[in-house]
N, C-alpha and C positions, 0 to 999 in steps of 0.2 A: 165656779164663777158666781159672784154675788148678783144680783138683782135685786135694782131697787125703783118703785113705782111709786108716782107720785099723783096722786087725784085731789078734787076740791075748789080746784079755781073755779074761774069764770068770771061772771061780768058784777058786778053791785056799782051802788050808789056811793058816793060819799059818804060818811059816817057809820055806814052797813061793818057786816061781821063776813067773815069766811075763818073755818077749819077746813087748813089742809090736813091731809095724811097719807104718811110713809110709810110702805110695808117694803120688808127687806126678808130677801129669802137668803138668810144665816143662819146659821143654827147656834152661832154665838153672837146674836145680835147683844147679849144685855151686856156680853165686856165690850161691848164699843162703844166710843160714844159717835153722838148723831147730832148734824146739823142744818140747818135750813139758810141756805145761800138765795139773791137773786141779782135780776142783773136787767138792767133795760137797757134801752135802746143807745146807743153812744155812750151807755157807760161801762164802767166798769164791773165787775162782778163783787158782792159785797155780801159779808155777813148778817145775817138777821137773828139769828140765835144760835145756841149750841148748847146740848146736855151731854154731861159724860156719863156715863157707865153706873157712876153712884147717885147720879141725880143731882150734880151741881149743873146751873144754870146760868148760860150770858148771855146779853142781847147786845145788838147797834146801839148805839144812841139814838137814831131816826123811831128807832120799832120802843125802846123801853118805856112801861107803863101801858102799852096796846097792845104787845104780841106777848103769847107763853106759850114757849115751849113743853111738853111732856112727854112721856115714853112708855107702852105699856108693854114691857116684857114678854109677858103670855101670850099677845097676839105680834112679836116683833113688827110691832111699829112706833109710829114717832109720830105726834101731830104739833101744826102750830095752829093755835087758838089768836085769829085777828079781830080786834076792834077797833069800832073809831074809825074805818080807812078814810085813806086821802088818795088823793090822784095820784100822787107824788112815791105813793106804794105800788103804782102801779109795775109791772114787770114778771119777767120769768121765774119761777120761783123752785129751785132745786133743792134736793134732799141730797145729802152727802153721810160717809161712814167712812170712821178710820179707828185706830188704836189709841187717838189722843185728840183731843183739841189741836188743830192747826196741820194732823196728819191726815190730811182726807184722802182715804184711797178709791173708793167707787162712790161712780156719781148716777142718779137717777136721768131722766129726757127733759125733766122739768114739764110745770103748769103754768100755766097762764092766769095773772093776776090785772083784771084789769077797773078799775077805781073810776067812773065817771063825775065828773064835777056837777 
């Protein structure tokens, strides 16, 4: 059974920063890749980044140029590095893990991202 824990939200300001991070108890965390989903309130659930295995890198549209992703192997985890926030970032924010971009198989409880105006 995978386990994946998600820490780092909380509350900031507009324009403020947060790093989350992902610890995943795998033992082959580094062939997978890893990604950071979230989802508010009435909507839908949405991508915000995604690393694969080799270290290639996507973002949203909403998050590009504010958020990046990384991944540090040696301590299987995954962080996303936010700046800039907006209110509009506000939301649950999930760590996800699969064999591929688009194949997510275990998902973390998610954090709470919350952006005040």
């Amino acid at each position: 059974q995978v386990q994946i824990v998600e820490s780092g939200g909380g509350l900031v300001q507009a324009g403020g920063s947060l790093r989350l991070s992902c610890a995943v108890s795998r033992s082959t965390f580094s062939a997978n890749a890893m990604g950071w989903f979230r989802q508010a309130p009435g909507k839908q659930r949405e991508l915000v980044a995604g690393i694969s295995s080799g270290g290639n890198t996507n973002y949203g549209d909403s998050v590009k140029g504010r958020f990046t992703i990384s991944r540090d192997n040696a301590k299987n985890t995954v962080y996303l590095q936010m700046i800039s926030l907006k209110p509009e970032d506000t939301a649950v924010y999930y760590c996800t893990s699969g064999p591929y971009f688009g194949r997510w198989l275990y998902w973390g409880q998610g954090t709470q991202v919350t952006v005040s105006s």
